[in-house]
C-alpha positions in Angstrom: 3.3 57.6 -6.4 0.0 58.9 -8.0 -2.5 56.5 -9.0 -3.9 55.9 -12.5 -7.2 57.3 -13.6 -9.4 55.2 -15.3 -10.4 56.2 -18.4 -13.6 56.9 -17.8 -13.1 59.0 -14.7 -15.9 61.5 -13.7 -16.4 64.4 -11.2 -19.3 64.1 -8.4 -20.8 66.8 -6.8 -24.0 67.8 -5.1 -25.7 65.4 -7.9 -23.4 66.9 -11.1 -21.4 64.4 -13.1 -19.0 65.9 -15.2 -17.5 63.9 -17.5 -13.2 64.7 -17.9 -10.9 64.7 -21.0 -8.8 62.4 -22.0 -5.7 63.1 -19.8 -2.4 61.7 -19.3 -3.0 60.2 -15.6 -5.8 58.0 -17.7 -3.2 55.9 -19.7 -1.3 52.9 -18.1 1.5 53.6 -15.5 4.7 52.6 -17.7 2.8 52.9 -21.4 5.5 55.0 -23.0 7.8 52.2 -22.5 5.8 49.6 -24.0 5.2 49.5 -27.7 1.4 49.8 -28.5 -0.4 50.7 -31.6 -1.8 54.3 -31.6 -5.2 55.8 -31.5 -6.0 56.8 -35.1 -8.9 58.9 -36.1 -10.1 59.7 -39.8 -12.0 62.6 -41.1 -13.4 62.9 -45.0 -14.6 66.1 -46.3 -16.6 66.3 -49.6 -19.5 67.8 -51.9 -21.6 66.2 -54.5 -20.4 68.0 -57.3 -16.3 67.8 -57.5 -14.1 70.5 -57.9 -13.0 73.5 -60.6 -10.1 71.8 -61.9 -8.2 74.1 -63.1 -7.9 75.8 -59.8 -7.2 73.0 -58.2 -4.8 70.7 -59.4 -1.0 71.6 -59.0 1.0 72.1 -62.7 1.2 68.5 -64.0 5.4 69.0 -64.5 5.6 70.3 -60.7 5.8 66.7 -59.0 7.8 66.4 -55.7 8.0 69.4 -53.0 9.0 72.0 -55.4 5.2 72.9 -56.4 2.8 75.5 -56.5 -0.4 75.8 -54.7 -3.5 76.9 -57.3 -5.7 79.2 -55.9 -8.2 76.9 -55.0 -5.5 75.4 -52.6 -3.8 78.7 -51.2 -5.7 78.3 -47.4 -3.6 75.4 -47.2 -0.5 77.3 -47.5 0.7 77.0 -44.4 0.5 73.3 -43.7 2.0 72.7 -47.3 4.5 70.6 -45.6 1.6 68.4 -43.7 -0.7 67.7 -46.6 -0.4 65.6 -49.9 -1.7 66.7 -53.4 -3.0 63.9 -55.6 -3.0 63.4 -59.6 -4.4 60.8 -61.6 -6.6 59.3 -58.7 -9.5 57.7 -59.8 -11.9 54.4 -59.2 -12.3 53.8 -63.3 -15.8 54.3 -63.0 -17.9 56.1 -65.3 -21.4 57.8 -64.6 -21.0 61.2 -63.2 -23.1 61.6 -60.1 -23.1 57.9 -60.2 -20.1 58.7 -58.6 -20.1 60.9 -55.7 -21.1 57.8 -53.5 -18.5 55.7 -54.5 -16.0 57.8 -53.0 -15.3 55.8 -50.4 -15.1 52.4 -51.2 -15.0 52.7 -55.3 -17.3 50.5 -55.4 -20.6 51.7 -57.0 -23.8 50.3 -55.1 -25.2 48.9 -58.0 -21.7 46.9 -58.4 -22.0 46.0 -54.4 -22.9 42.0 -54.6 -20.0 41.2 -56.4 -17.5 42.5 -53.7 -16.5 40.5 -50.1 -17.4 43.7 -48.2 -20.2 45.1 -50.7 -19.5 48.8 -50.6 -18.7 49.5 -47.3 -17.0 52.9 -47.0 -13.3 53.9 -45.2 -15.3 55.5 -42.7 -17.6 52.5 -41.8 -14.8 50.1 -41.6 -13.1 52.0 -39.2 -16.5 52.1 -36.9 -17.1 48.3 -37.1 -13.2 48.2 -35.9 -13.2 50.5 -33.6 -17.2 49.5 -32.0 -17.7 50.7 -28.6 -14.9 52.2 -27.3 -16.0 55.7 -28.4 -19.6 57.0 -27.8 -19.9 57.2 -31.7 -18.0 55.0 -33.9 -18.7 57.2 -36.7 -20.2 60.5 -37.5 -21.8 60.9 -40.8 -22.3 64.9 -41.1 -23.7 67.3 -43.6 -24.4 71.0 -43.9 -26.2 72.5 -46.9 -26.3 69.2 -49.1 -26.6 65.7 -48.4 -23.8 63.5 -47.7 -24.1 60.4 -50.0 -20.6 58.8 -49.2 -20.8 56.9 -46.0 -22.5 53.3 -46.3 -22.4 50.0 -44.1 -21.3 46.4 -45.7 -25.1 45.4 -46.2 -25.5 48.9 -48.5 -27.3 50.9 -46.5 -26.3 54.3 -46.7 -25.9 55.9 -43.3 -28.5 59.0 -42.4 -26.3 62.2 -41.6 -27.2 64.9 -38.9 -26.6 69.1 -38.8 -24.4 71.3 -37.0 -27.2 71.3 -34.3 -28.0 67.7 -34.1 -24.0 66.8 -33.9 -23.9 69.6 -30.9 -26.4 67.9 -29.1 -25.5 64.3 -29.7 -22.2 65.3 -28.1 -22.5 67.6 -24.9 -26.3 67.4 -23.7 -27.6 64.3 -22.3 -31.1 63.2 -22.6 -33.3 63.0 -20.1 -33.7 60.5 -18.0 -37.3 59.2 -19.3 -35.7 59.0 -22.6 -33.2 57.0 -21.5 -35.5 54.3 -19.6 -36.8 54.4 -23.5 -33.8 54.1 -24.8 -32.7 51.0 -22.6 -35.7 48.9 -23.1 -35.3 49.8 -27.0 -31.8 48.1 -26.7 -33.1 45.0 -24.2 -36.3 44.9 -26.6 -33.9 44.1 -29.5 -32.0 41.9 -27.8 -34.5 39.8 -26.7 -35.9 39.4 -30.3 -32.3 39.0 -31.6 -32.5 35.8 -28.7 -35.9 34.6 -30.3 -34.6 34.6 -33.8 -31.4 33.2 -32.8 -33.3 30.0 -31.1 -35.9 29.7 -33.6 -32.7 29.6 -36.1 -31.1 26.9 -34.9 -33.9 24.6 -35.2 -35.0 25.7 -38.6 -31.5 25.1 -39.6 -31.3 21.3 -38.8 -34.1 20.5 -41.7 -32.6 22.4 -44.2 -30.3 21.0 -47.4 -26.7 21.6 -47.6 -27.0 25.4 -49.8 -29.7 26.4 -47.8 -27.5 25.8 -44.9 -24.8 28.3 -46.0 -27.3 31.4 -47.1 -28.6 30.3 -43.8 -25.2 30.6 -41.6 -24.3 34.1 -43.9 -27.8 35.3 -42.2 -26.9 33.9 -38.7 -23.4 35.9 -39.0 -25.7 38.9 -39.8 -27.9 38.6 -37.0 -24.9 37.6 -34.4 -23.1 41.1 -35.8 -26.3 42.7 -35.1 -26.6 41.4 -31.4 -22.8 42.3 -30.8 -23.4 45.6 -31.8 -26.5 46.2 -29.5 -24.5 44.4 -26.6 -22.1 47.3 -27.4 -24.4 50.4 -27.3 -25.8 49.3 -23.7 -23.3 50.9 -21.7 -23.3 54.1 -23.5 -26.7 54.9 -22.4 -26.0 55.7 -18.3 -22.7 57.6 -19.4 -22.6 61.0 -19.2 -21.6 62.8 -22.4 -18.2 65.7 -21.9 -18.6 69.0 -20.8 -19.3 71.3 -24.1 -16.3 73.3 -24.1 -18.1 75.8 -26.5 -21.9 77.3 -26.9 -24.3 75.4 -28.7 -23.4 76.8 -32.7 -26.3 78.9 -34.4 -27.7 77.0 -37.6 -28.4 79.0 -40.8 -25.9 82.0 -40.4 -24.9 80.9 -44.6 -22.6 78.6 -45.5 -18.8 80.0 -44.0 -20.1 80.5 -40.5 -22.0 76.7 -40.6 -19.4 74.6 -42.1 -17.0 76.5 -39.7 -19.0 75.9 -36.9 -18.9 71.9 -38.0 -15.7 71.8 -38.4 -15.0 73.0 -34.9 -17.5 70.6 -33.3 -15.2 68.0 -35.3 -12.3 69.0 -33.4 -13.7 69.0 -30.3 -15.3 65.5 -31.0 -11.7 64.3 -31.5 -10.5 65.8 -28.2 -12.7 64.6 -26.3 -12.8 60.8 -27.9 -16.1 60.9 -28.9 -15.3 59.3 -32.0 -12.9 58.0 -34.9 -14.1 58.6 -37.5 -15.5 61.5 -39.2 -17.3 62.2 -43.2 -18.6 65.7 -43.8 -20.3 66.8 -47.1 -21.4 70.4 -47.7 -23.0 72.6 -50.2 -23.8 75.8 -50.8 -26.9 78.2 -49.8 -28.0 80.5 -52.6 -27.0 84.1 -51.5 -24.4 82.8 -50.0 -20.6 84.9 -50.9 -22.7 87.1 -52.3 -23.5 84.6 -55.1 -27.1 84.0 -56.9 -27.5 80.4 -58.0 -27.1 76.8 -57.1 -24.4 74.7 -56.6 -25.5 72.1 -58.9 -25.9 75.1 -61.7 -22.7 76.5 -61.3 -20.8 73.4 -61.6 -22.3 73.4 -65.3 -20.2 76.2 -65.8 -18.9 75.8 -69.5 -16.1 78.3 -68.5 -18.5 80.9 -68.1 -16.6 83.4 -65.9 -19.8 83.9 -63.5 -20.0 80.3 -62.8 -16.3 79.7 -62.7 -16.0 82.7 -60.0 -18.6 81.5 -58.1 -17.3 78.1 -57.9 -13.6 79.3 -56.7 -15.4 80.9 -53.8 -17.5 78.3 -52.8 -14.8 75.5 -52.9 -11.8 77.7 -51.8 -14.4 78.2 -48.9 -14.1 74.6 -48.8 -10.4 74.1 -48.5 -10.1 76.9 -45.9 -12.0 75.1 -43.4 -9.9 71.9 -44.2 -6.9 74.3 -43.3 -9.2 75.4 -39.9 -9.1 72.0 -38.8 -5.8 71.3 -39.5 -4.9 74.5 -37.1 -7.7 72.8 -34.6 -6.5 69.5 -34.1 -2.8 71.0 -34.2 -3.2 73.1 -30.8 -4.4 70.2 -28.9 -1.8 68.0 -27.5 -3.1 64.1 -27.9 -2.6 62.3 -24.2 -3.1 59.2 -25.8 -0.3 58.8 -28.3 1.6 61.8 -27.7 2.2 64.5 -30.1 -1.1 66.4 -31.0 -4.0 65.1 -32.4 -3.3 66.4 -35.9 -0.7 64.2 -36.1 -2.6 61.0 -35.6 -5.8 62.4 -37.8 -5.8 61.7 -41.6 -7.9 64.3 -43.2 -8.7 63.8 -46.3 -10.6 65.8 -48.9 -11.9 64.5 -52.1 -14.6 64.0 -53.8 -16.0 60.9 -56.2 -17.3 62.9 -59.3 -14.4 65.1 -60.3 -16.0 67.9 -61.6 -19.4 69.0 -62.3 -19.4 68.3 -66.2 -19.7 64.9 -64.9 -16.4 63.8 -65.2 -15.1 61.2 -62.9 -11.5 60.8 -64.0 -8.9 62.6 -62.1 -10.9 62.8 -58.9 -9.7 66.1 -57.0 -7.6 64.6 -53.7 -5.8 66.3 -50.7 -4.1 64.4 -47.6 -3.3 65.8 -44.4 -1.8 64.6 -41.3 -2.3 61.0 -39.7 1.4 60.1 -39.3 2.4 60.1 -42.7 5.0 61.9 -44.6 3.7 65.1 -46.7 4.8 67.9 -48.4 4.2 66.5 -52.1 2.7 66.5 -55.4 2.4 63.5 -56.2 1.5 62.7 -60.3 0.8 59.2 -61.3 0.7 57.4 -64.3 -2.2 58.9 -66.5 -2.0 56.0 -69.5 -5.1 53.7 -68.9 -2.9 50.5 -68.0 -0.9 52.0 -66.0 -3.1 54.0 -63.8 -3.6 54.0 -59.9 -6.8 53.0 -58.5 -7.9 55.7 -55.7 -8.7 52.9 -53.9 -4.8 52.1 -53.1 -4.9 55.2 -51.3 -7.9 54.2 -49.2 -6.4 50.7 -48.1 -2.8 53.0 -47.3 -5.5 55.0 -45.0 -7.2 51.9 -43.0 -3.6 50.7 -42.9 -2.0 53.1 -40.9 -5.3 53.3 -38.9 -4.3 49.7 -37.6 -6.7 47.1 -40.4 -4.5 44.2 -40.7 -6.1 43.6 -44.2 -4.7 43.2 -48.0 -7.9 44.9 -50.2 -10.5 46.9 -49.7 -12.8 48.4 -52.5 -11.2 48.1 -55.8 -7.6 48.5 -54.8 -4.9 46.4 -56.0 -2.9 47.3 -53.1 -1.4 50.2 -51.1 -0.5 53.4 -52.7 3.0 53.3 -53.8 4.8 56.3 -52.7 2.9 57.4 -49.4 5.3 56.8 -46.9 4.2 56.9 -43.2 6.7 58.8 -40.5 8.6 56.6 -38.3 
């Protein structure tokens, strides 16, 4: 009988370590037998300035299968039957790029106090669930433009890294100096953490009975904060996966980069470096051949030179959705079986639905993660009976295994999105 690997099996030779895949032989003798949730993993793409609309959204009377992809849509032509169109999506709010961050959570920052979780982003409660069992809970990404849609409970928006600063946080390890440095960093914090942690629980006993609460809502904080630094510890003396590919050249324009991304994306799935995944990107002027900005083309007033230019740049955009959907289909998942498309939901949107500042309607695509596709699906445009986007999000942390009720604005899941038995 062959024994089990552990999971975090490594190969030793004259002084190499080489960190292994996930593989089969790593999950427990006897698991397909017992029932188990699965290993989920999220990935949001985006931009900061929505979406040409009219080459976007399906025909408004075409709900069900039976619809056509606009030409903004066409690269996903081939997984038509693994992704889900959306209309009528939106999180109510008002404000225009007030809104790009509030993708998300729909929750605007300035709006944060008056919600249980502030606005903590899809993408950040799947990290604090998940916490050390990947390398990198999350990965907060950008290429060409910043990415404004990733923030923790205490509304902090989380920094995002390049193409080259993903590769190397990935495959190369750092040197062993740096991480002596990085360990007494960690102890160093702890051991403050410890200090405050003492110091609090005398402080505590001479204060009056409010105090006492904003005082135990601070000690929570601090006792998060010490769990997750507990957590990184390990991560430090473990070597990082062999880097199946070459490290990606930054600034070959804006196809080659975000293609380059979205592969290291794929390979961060497959080798369960993380679970979840946000990834906003712009546009470099010269780029398709195209003189401008971004930001000015998305003021297009149907000008055709704007409007052209904004096709290319967001079909662009959608084709590299499509190149990870063919990515993450070709690599068979060990953990839950199947391949890892299948238990990734990549979604595409962005929180300011066009750039004449609308943010009704917000532009919305679905693929994979175990749920049932192969839609257009059109709800309710009236005011009252509108869907908040948020419904979507909470269907989305749901099926990634959050036993919860809410999150953001929603008012439940989204009726209609069905997940595959």
């Amino acid at each position: 009988m062959k024994s089990r690997l552990h999971r975090r099996t490594f190969l030793r030779a004259g002084g190499v370590v080489l960190a292994l895949p996930v593989l089969e032989a790593m999950t427990p003798r006897g698991h397909a037998a017992q029932p188990r949730k699965p290993v989920k993993r999220f990935v949001c793409l985006t931009n900061n300035y929505g979406i040409y609309p009219q080459a976007f959204f399906p025909n408004p009377t075409q709900a069900g299968a039976k619809y056509d992809l606009p030409e903004t849509l066409t690269p996903l032509e081939k997984h038509k039957a693994d992704v889900t169109v959306f209309s009528n999506l939106d999180h109510g709010n008002t404000g225009g790029h007030q809104g790009v961050p509030v993708l998300l959570s729909g929750v605007k920052p300035i709006n944060a106090p008056g919600f249980p979780e502030g606005n903590l982003s899809v993408d950040q409660k799947i990290a604090e669930w998940v916490g050390a069992e990947v390398r990198f809970p999350s990965l907060v990404l950008h290429v060409n433009e910043a990415n404004l849609i990733s923030f923790t409970r205490t509304g902090v928006q989380v920094p995002s890294i390049d193409v080259k600063q993903l590769y190397k946080a990935l495959f190369i390890d750092e040197e062993a100096a740096k991480k002596a440095t990085a360990k007494q960093q960690l102890q160093r914090h702890r051991s403050i953490l410890d200090v405050v942690k003492d110091e609090a629980d005398d402080f505590h006993k001479g204060l009056g009975q409010q105090d006492r609460r904003k005082f135990d809502e601070y000690l929570d904080a601090v006792r998060t904060l010490e769990k997750k630094v507990e957590l990184q510890q390990p991560w430090v003396d473990r070597p990082k996966p062999k880097a199946l590919i070459a490290e990606p050249p930054a600034g070959k324009g804006t196809a080659a980069d975000l293609k380059a991304m979205v592969e290291l994306i794929a390979l961060a799935i497959q080798t369960d470096s993380t679970r979840a995944v946000t990834l906003a990107s712009g546009f470099a002027n010269g780029d398709f051949g195209l003189s401008g900005s971004y930001h000015g083309f998305s003021h297009h007033g149907q000008r055709e030179k704007e409007v052209t230019a904004l096709k290319l740049i967001e079909r662009n955009q959608i084709a590299q959705m499509a190149h990870l959907i063919e990515q993450l289909k070709k690599q068979d998942d060990p953990i839950n079986g199947g391949t890892l498309f299948d238990h990734t939901a990549i979604l595409f949107g962005c929180g300011m639905a066009t750039g004449e500042h609308s943010t009704k309607n917000l532009p919305l695509v679905l693929a994979g993660g175990g749920f049932k596709h192969g839609e257009h699906k059109v709800y309710p445009a009236e005011g009252k009976l509108r869907v908040p986007a948020a419904n979507l999000l909470l269907s989305i942390l749901r099926n990634h295994g959050l036993e919860i009720e809410r999150f953001g604005t929603s008012t439940g899941t989204l009726a209609g999105l069905a997940v595959r038995k």
